[in-house]
C-alpha positions in Angstrom: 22.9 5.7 28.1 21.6 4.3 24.9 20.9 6.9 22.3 17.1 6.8 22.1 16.8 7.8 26.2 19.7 10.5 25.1 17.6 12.2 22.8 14.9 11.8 25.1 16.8 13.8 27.9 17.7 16.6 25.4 13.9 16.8 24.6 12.8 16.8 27.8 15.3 19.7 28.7 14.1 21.4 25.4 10.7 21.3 26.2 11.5 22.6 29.7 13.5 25.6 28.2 10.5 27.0 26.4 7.8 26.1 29.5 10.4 28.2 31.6 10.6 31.1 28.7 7.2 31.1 28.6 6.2 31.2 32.7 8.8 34.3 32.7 7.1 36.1 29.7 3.8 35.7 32.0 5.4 36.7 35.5 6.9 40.2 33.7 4.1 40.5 32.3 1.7 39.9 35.3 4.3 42.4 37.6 3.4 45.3 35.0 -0.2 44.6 35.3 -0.4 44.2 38.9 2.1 47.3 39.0 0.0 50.4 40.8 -1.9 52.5 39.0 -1.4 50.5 35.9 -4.5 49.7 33.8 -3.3 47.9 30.6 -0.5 45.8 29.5 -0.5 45.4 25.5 2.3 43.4 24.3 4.2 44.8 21.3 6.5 42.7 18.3 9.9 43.5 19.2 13.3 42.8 17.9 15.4 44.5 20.2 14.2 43.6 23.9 13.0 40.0 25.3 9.5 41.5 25.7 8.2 44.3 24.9 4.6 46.5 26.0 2.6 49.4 25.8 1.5 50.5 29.5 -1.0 52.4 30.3 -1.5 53.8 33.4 -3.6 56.1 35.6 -2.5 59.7 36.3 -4.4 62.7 37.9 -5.3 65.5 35.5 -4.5 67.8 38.3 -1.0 66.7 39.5 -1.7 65.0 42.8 -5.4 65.8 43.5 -7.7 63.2 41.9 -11.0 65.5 42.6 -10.2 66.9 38.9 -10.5 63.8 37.1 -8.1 61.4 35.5 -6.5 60.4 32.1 -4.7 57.3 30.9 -0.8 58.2 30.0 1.0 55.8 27.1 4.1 54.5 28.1 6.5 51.7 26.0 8.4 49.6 28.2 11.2 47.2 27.1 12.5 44.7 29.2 16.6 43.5 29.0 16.3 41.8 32.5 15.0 42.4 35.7 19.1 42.5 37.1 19.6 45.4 34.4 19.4 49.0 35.4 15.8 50.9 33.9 16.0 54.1 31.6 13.5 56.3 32.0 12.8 58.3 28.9 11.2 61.3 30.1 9.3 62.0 26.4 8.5 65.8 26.0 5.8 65.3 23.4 4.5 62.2 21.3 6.1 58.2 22.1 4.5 56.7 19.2 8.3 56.4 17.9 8.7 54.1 21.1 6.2 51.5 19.4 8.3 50.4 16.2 9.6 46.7 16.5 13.6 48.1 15.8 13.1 51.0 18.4 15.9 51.1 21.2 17.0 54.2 23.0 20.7 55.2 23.1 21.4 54.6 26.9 19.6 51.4 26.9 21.9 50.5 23.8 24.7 51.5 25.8 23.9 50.8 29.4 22.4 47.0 28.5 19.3 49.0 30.2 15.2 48.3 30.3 13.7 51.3 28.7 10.6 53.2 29.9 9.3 55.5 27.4 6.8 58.5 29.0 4.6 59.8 26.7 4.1 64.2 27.6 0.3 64.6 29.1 -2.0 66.1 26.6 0.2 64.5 23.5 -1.0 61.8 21.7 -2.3 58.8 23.5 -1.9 60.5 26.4 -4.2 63.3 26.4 -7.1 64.0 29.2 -10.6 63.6 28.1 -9.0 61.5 24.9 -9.5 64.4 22.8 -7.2 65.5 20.2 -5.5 69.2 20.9 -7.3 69.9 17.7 -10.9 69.7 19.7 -9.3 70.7 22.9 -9.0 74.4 21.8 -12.4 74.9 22.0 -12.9 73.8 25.8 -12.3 76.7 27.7 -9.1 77.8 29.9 -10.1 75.0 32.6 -8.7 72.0 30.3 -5.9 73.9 29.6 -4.8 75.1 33.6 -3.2 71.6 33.9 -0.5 71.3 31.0 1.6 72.7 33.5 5.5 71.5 34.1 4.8 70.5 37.5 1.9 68.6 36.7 4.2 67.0 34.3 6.6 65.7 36.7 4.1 64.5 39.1 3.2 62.1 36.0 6.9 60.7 35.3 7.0 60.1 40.1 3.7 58.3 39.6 5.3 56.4 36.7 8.9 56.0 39.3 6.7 54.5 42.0 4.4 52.5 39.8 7.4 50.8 37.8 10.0 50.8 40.7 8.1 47.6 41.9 8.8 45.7 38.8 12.3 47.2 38.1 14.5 47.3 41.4 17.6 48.4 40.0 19.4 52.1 39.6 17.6 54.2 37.6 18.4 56.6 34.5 16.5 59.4 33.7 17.3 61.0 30.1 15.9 63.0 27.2 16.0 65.1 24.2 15.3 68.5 23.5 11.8 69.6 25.3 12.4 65.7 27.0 15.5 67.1 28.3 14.3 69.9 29.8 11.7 67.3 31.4 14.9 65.6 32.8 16.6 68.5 34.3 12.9 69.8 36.3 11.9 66.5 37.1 15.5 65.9 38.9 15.2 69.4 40.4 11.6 68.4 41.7 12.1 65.1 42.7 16.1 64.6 43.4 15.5 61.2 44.7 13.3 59.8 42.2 16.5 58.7 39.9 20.3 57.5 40.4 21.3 59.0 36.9 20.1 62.1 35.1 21.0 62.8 30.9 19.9 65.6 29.3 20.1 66.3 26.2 20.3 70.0 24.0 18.0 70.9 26.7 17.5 74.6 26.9 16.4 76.9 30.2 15.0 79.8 28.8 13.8 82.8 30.7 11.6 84.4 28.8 8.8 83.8 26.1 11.2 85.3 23.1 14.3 84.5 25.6 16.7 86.9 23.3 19.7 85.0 23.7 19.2 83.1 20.3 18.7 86.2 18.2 22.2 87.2 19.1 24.1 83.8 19.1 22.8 83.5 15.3 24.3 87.1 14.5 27.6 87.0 16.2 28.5 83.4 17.3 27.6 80.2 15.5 29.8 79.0 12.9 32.0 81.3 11.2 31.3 84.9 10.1 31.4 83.9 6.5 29.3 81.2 7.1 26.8 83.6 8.9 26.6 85.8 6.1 26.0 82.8 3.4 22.9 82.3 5.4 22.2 85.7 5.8 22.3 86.1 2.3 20.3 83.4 1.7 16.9 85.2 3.8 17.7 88.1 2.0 17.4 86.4 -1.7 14.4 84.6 -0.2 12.3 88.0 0.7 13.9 89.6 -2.8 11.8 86.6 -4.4 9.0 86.7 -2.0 6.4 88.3 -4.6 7.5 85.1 -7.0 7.6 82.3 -5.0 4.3 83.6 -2.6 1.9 82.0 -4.9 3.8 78.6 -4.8 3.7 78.8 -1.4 -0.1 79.6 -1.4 -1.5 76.9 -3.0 0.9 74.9 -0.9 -0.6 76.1 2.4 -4.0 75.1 0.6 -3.2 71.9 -0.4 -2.2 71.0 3.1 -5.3 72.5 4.5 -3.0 74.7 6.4 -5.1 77.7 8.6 -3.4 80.8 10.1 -4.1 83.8 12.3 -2.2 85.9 10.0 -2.1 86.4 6.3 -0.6 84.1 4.1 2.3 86.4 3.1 3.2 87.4 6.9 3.7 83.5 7.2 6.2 83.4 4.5 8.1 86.2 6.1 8.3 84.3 9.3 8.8 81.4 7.1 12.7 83.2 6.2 12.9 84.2 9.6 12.7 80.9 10.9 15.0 79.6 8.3 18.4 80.8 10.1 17.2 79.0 12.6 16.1 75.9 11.8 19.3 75.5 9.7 21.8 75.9 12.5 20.0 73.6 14.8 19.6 70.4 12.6 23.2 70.7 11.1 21.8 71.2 7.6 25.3 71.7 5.6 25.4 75.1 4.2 25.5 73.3 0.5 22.1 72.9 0.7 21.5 76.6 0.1 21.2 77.3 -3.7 23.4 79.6 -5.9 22.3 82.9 -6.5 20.9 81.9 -10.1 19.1 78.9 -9.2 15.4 78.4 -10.3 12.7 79.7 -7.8 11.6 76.0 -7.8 15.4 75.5 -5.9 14.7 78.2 -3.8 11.3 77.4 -3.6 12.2 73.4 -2.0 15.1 75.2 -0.3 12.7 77.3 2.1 10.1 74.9 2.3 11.9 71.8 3.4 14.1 74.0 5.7 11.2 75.8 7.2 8.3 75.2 6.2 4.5 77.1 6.6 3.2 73.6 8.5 4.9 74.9 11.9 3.0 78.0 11.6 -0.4 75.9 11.8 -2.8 76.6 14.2 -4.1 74.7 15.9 -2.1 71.9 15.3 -1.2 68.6 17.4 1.9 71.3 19.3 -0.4 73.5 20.3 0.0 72.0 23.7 3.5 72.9 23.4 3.0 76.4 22.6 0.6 76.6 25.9 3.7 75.9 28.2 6.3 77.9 26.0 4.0 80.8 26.7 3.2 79.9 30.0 6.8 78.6 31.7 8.9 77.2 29.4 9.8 80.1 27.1 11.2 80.4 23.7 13.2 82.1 21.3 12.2 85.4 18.6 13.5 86.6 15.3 15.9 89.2 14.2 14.5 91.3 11.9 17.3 93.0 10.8 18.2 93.8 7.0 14.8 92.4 5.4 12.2 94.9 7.1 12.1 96.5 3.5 10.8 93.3 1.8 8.6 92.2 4.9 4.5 92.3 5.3 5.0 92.4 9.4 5.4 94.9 11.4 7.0 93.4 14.9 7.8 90.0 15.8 6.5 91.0 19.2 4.8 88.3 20.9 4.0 86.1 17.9 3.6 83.1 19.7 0.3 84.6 21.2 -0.1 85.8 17.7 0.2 83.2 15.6 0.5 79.8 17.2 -2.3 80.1 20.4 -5.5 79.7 19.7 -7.7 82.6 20.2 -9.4 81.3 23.3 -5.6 81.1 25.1 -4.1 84.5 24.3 -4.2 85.2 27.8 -2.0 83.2 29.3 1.2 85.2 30.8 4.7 83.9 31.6 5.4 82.9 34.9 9.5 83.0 35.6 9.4 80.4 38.8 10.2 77.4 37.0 13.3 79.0 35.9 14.6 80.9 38.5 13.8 77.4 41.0 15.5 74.8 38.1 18.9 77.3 37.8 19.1 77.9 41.3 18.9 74.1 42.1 21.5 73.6 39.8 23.8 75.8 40.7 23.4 74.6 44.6 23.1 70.6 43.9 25.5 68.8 43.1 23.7 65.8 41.3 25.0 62.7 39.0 23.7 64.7 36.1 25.6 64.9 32.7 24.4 67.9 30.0 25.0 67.3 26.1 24.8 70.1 23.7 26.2 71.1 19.9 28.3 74.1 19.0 26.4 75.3 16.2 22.6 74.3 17.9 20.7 77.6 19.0 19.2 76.3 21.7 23.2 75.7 23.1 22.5 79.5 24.2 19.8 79.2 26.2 21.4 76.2 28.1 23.5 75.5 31.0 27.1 75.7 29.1 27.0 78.8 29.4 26.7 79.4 33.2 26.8 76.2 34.9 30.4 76.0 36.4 31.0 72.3 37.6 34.6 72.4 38.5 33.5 72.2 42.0 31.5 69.6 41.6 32.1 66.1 41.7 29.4 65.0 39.7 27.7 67.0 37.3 29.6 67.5 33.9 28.6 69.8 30.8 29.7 68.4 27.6 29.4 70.6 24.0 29.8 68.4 20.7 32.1 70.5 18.6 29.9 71.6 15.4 27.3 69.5 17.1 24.0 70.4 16.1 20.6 69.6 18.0 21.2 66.0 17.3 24.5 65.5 19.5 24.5 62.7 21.4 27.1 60.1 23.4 27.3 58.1 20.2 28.5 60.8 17.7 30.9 62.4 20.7 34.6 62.4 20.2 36.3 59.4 21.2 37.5 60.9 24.3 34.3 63.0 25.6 32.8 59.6 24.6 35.1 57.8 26.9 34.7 60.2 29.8 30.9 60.0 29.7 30.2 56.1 29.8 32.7 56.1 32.5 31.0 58.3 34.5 27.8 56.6 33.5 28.7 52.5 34.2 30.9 53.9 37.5 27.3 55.8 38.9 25.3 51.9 38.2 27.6 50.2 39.5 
């Protein structure tokens, strides 16, 4: 072969290379639009998956009844190959994370996985009607009736019937935080949706201000010296309180900040969130400021480690605080050893105080969702791994604490030790690490 019908050939397979790259970006892409349910397919710049989209697809606003109306739910899905297993991100609020070009998710990382990222009804892009929760407060209590869990998880079944005719491989269902709890009730609900379930520092509280917390704070996380630095620290904050409350004014005004109550009860809540806060994001304890640092220091301190914006209402959580209030539940505050420095009387029901808008104050909390999600747990026996940290509040109100799987073949319980709310496989000792991605690549198999 001479070398002019050589480079010919290598052409000719060149040029066939990129025709056949191209027809398969057009098939994937034509399988999630013809996909049920499915009414757009935008492709996203990527530099982490072979293609890359934003999906939107039909859902009913009223679980499975379409008489209600419907809504459009945003999901990001990333595509490693059609032979790969599919991770199912089961979002608790916003996905908008899910759109940035370097964005990959831990188990698709680790698993070689295609990703499917579920934007949480009534967040973001996702929201019925299209309106912002901002708007939505002032509907009355009919919009609101359907940010239910169950609701919730008839989404993400949709989504698992919809996208199980693109993706035919085993199936992973994971997430974080409120995402995790979305994992454990949508594998309780639907037990056959998924091969895989990860949740992680996914709590199952039991009551609007579960109680657990308060006391896991006080007489359990870190060590007692380390409790009374940041006990010390509230107490120095609420000695300064009558100095640093006018910073912390024309803060809340600059930021166009509104509140049920007044400005000082937010600051107190403000301290009492601190302990908090702290303990769940791992913030080192050398953050806090000495004794005679500037109120500026102490000022930054409480601000960046809980700041007034959580306290805003309404705010783009306020769909959040509808379902802590209504089924998920949540944790309260301690008072103890600042009442003499504080504006409030009782942290009694502040949710309904401070964080609903007026128009939702009466919504009560309904126990069934956790009494049916423990139960199922403790009688199922499903390929379901649980990751918590030590030191992370929310640890308390999880299963570690009463889920006993040495019966079980299957479901495992792991706690990162000084882990905070951002444990995860990747940061796990080597040999929890180990144990897990075992279990994980011998489940796909």
């Amino acid at each position: 072969m001479n070398q002019t019908a050589m480079k010919r050939m290598l052409l000719s397979a060149a040029m066939l290379l990129v025709v056949l790259h191209v027809a398969a970006q057009v098939d994937f892409q034509t399988l999630l639009k013809t996909a049920p349910h499915v009414v757009a397919v935008e492709p996203l710049k990527n530099a982490v998956y072979k293609e890359k989209y934003v999906v939107r697809i039909e859902q009913n606003v009223n679980g499975h009844d379409a008489s209600d109306g419907t809504f459009t739910q945003r999901l990001i899905v990333g595509l490693k190959g059609l032979d790969r297993p599919t991770v199912m991100v089961t979002e608790g609020y916003f996905a908008h994370y899910a759109l940035s070009t370097w964005y990959e998710e831990e188990l698709s990382n680790l698993l070689d996985a295609n990703v499917v990222v579920c934007e949480y009804r009534y967040f973001g892009e996702s929201a019925p009607k299209g309106l912002t929760p901002q708007q939505t407060v002032l509907q009355d209590m009919d919009y609101w009736q359907w940010m239910t869990v169950d609701n919730s998880l008839a989404d993400l079944h949709r989504v698992r019937q919809s996208l199980g005719t693109v993706f035919g491989g085993k199936w992973v269902a994971t997430g974080i935080s409120k995402g995790g709890q979305t994992t454990m009730f949508y594998r309780a609900t639907y037990p056959d949706d998924v091969d895989v379930s990860v949740s992680y520092v996914a709590p199952l509280n039991k009551a609007v201000q579960d109680g657990r917390h308060e006391k896991f704070l006080a007489k359990q996380v870190g060590t007692a010296e380390e409790r009374q630095e940041v006990e010390d620290a509230t107490v120095e904050l609420m000695e300064r309180k009558q100095r640093l409350l006018p910073r912390f004014e024309k803060l809340c005004q600059e930021k166009n900040y509104t509140f049920k109550l007044p400005v000082q009860d937010v600051y107190d809540y403000c301290v009492l969130e601190l302990p908090f806060s702290l303990w769940q994001w791992g913030t080192p304890l050398t953050t806090i400021p000495d004794d005679d640092a500037s109120d500026d220091a102490w000022f930054k301190f409480l601000t960046e480690t809980a700041g007034p914006e959580y306290f805003d209402c309404p705010s783009e959580f306020t769909p959040f605080f509808v379902q802590a209030q209504r089924e998920l539940g949540y944790y309260g505050y301690s008072v103890k050893g600042l009442k003499k420095w504080q504006s409030i009387s009782t942290t009694k029901d502040y949710i309904t105080r401070m964080v609903l808008p007026a128009q939702l104050e009466g919504i009560k909390f309904d126990k069934t969702l956790y009494k049916r999600t423990r139960r199922y747990l403790k009688e199922n026996d499903p390929r379901h791994i649980f990751i918590y940290g030590e030191i992370d509040p929310w640890t308390s109100s999880g299963v570690a604490g009463w889920l006993d799987c040495s019966k079980k073949q299957n479901m495992r319980v792991y706690v990162q030790p000084r882990g905070s709310h951002r444990a995860r496989i990747g940061n796990m000792p080597e040999e929890m690490k180990s144990e897990i991605m075992s279990r994980l690549t011998g489940w796909l198999q």
